[in-house]
N, C-alpha and C positions, 0 to 999 in steps of 0.2 A: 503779861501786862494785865493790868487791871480793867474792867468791864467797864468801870468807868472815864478811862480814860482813852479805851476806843473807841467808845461813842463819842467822845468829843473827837479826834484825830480822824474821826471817819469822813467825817463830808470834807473835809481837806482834800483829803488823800483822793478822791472819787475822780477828779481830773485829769492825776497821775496815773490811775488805773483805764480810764478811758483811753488815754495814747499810749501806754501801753499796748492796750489789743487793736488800737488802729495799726502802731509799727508789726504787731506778731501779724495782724492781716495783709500785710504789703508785701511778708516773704510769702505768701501759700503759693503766686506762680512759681517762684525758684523750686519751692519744694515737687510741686507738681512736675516740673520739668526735669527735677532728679530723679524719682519717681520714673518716670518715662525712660532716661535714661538707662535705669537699673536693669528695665526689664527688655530694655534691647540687646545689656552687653547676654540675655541668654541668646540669640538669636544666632551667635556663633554655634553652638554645639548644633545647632537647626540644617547646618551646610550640611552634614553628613546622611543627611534625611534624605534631602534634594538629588544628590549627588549621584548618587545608583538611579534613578531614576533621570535622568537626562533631562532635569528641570535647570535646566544652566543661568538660566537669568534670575529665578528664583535663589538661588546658590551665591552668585555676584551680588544680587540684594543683599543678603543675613550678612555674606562677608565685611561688606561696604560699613552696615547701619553694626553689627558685632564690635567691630576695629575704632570703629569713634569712638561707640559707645562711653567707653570709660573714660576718654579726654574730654566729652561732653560732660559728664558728670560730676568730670573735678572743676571743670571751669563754674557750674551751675553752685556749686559748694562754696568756690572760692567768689563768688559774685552774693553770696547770702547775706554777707554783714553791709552790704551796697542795698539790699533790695531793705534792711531791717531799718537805718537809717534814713532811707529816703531818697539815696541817692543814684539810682537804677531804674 
């Protein structure tokens, strides 16, 4: 496009670019929540830490929060185009 006719198409457009980053700001909880997610499903290789060590509730914890983990993280994924629209 020509420089001249960005300057003019510009302050139009500066609205659209506003809610734009207001909708990209409404996903950051989803993200963050996947995010979180991620770093629980390590928490299974974590049982075999515990294990030898007769840390048993420790062990039931990583197994518990490991085992979601990943259905957490698809539902957080599948709820993203809800948090991007507004309607989450």
């Amino acid at each position: 496009m020509e420089p001249v006719t960005i300057s003019i198409l510009a302050p139009l457009l500066i609205p659209y670019a506003v809610k734009t980053v207001k909708g990209a700001a409404r996903t950051v909880p989803c993200w963050i929540n996947a995010a979180t997610q991620i770093i629980n499903i390590f928490r299974l290789p974590l049982v075999s830490l515990g294990l030898p060590f007769a840390l048993v509730g420790y062990v039931v914890g990583n197994i518990a929060k490991g085992t979601m983990a990943p259905f957490l993280f698809v539902k957080e994924v599948l709820c993203l185009p809800l948090y991007f629209f507004g309607m989450a």
